[in-house]
N, C-alpha and C positions, 0 to 999 in steps of 0.2 A: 908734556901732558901729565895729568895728576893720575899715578897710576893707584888700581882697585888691588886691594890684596883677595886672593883666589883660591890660595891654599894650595895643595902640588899641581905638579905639570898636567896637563889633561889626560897623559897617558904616558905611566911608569913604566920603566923597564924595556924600553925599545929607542931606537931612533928613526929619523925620517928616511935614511938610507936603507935602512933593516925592510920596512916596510915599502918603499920603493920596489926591492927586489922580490917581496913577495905578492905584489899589486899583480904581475901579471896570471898567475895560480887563483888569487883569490877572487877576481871577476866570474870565474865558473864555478863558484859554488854557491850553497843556501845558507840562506841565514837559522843559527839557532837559538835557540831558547835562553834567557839571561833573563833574571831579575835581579833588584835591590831594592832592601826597603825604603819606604819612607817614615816619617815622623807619624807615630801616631795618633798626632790631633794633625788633620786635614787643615786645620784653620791657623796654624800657629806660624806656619811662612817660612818656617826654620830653613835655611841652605845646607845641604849636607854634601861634604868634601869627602866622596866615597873611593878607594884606590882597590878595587876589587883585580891585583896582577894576576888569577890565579889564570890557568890554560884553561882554555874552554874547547871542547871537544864539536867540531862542527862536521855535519855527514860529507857536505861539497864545498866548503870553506875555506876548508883545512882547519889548523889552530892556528890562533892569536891571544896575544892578551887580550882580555877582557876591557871594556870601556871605564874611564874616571869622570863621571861624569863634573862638571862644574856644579851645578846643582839640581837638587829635585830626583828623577829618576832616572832609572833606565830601564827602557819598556822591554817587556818577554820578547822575543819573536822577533828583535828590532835589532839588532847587530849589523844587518851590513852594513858595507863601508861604499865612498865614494871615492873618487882620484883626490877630490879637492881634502876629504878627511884625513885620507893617508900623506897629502900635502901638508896637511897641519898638525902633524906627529912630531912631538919634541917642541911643536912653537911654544914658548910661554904664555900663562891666562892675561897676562898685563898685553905683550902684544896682539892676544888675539881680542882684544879689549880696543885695544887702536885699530886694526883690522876694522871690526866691526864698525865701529863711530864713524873711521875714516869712508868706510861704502856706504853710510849716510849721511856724508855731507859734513861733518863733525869733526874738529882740529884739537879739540879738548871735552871732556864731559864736561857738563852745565852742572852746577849746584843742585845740590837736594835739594829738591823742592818746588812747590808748584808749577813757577816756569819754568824748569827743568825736566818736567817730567811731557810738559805740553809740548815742550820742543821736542823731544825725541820719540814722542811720539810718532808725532807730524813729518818727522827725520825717518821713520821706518815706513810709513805707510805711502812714503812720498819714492821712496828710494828701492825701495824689497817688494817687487810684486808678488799675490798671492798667486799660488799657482798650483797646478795639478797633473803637470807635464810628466814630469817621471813616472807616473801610477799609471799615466795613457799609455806608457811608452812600457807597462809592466814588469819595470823595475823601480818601485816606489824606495822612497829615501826613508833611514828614521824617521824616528819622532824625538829619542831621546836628546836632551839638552847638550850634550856635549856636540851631538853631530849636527845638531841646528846651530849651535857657533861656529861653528867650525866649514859650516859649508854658506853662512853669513860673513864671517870675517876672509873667506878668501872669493866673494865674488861671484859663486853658485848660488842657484835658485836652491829655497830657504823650502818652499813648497807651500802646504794649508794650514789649518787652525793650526791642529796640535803642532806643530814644526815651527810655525811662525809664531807662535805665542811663548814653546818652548824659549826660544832665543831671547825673545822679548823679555821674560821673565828672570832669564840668566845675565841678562847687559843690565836692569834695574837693579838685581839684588849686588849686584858687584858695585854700583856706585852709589850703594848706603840706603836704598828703597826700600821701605817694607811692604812686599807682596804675598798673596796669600793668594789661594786656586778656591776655584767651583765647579761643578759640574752645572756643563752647559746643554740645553737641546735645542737647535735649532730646529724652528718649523717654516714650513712653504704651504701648503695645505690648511684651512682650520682643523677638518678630521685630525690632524700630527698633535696640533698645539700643546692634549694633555700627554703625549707622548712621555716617554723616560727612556726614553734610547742616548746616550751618552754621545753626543756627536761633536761638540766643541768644549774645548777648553777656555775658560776664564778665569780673567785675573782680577786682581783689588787690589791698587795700593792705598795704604791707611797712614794715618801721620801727619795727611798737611790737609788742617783746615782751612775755608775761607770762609768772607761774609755771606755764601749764599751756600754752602756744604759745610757749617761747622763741625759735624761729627766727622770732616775730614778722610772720607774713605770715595775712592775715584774708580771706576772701571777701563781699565785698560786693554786694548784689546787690536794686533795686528793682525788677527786671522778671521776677520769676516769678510774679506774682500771689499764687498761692497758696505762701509758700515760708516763710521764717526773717523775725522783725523786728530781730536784732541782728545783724549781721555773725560767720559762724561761721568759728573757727578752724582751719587749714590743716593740720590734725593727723589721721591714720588714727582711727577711732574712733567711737562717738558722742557727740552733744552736745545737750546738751539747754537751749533757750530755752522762758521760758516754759509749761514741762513738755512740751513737742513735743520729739522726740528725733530730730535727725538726722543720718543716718548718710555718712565720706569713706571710702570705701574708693582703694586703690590704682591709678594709672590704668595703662592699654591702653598699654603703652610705659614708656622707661627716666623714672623719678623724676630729678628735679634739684632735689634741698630745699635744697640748699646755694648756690643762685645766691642773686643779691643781690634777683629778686623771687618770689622761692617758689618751687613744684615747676612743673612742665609741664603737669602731666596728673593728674587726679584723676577719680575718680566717687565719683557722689552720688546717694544713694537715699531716695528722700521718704518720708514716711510712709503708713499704708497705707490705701486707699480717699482717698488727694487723687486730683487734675487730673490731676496727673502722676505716673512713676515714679521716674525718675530724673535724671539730667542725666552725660553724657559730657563731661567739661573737658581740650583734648589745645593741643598748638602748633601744628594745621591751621592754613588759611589764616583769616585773618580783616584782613587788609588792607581799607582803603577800599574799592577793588573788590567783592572779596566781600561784605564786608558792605551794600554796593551792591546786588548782583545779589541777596541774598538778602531784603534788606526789601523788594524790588521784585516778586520771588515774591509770600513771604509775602502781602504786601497787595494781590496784583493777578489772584494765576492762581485760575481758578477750583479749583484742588485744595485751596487753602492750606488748612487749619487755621481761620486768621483770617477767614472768609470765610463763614461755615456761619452760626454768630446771633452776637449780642451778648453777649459777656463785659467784665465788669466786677469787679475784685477791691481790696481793701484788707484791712488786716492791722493790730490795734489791740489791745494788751495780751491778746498769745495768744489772740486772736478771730479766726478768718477770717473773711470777711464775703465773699459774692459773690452775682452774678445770671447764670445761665448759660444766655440765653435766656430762657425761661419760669419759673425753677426757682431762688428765693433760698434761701440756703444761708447759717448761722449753726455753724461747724465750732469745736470746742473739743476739747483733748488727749481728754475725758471721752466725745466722740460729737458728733453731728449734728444739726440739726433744719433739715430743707426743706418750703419749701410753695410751691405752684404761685400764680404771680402771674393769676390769672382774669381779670382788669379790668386796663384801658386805664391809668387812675387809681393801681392799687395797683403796676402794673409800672411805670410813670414817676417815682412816688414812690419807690420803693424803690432805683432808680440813683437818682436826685439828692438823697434828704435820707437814705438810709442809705450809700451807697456815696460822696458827697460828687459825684458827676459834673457837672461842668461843661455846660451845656446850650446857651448862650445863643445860639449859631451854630444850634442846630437848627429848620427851618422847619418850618410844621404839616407842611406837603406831606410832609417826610420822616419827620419821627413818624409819621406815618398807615402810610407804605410801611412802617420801621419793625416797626410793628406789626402790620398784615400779614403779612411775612414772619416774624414771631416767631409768631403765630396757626400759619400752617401747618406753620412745621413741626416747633412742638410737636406737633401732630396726629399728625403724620408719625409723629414720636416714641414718643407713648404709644400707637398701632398696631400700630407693630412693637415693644410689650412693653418700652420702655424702657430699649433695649441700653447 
């Protein structure tokens, strides 16, 4: 395999053994507060090879070194670890690079470039369900880029936007891509649509034109669940993957198609009866911080979205595929077929051998809770007429 250079090991100054014997101590405590910067132009894509060994002092934690991220940031508030993390202390970035490719299907990276970037796509959205499972289970995973590789290249659920797009962004920029971020808002609601609440992360690779996107900048994107399997072109219009048709309109503010990584600001309108409706893409904040503060929301306050049941999505040759709670859904350009998961048995089965989810952290005790709280409030649900 053609290896990516990564620059130091994901995490200086320990080994995997070191951390083994402190995994059982660190499951009882809180995560604390860590930043690093980023680049001061949002737009410029740069990878930063950050080795921050210093002690960080944690209230229930204890100390550790501090996170090396592969690239991009490392969110406040976003330190804990997982088994599968502490599993990957000491791996090198080249094999946690084969890790990765290898859990989606991948025996070598594909060349820069247009089919390459189509393929692994299509290799991540096919392979890594989106998921929401650990923030149900009230131990939400990072967001930073080292712990989205690291809990992608060994076989653990990757989780939502920021987690899955994290990775995403870290496997392109390591095999020669140039990616740059936006600040994303997704809406469900039209009252949301003018919203500026920072809820998704997005990406742009720039660099490979064709005859129908010559300014050559693509939107790529594993963290809407329900969304595109090839990366869609940065062009007003619609487009259609695998007979799904979806539509960029103009964004909320001045175009800048001519900078060196595509426009500023675009919208995006999904197709009709998804998840979602649409997505706002603008140059709002989306700094470490913010993205901080908002996956901390997201996965903590009782309002969030992510909080309510269980979603689990993946996306396989123009098939959506999800479980939204009680309720699998098998979505195709042509229509829909859902049927209510009744049994313990058929709702477990249907996240781990249709949706691919990763289970093996899960204890009875919390399937059972779980389960329970999917029980109610379905109930809840088909009561109030199944708004």
């Amino acid at each position: 395999m053609r290896r990516a250079r990564l620059g130091p090991r994901l995490r200086a100054g320990s080994t995997q053994s070191q951390h083994r014997e402190q995994r059982g101590q660190a499951r009882e405590n809180e995560s604390a507060h860590l930043s690093s910067p980023l680049s001061n132009d949002p737009w410029s894509g740069d990878c930063l090879h950050l080795n921050t060994g210093a002690e960080v002092a944690q209230p229930r934690y204890g100390v550790r070194p501090g996170p090396t991220p592969l690239c991009g940031y490392v969110a406040a508030a976003d330190v804990r670890r997982s088994a599968e993390e502490d599993d990957m202390d000491g791996t090198a970035p080249e094999e946690l690079l084969e890790r990765y490719l290898a859990r989606i299907g991948l025996d070598a990276p594909p060349a820069v470039g247009l089919a390459g970037l189509q393929e692994l796509h299509r290799a991540h959205v096919a392979r890594i369900p989106y998921d929401n499972l650990s923030t149900m289970l009230d131990r939400p995973d990072p967001a930073d880029p080292a712990s989205a590789v690291a809990r992608a290249a060994s076989g653990a659920r990757v989780g939502y936007c920021f987690q899955q797009n994290a990775a995403l962004e870290t496997l392109l920029t390591a095999l020669g891509f140039a990616v740059s971020r936006r600040h994303g808002h997704v809406w469900t609601r039209p009252e949301d649509e003018l919203g500026t609440r920072l809820n998704h992360l997005v990406l742009v690779v720039s660099g490979l034109p064709s005859t129908g996107n010559p300014g050559g900048h693509w939107w790529v994107d594993a963290g809407l669940g329900e969304g595109f399997a090839e990366p869609l072109p940065l062009v007003r219009g619609e487009h259609e993957v695998d007979g799904w048709t979806f539509r960029i309109g103009a964004g909320f503010g001045a175009q800048a198609a001519g900078r060196p990584t595509g426009p500023a600001a675009w919208t995006y309108h999904h197709f009709p009866d998804g998840g979602l409706r649409g997505v706002v893409v603008t140059s709002r904040d989306h700094s470490a911080d913010a993205v901080a503060e908002s996956h901390r929301w997201l996965t903590t306050a009782d309002e969030s979205p992510f909080r309510r049941f269980v979603v689990v999505q993946r996306i396989e040759r123009g098939v959506q595929r999800a479980v939204r709670n009680l309720v699998q859904q098998v979505t195709t350009p042509t229509g829909r077929e859902a049927r209510d998961l009744t049994s313990y048995d058929d709702w477990r089965g249907a996240l781990v051998d249709d949706l691919l989810l990763p289970v093996a952290d899960v204890t009875s005790e919390e399937w059972s809770g779980l389960w329970e709280h999917a029980l109610a409030s379905h109930r809840a649900w088909d009561e109030a007429g199944r708004p």
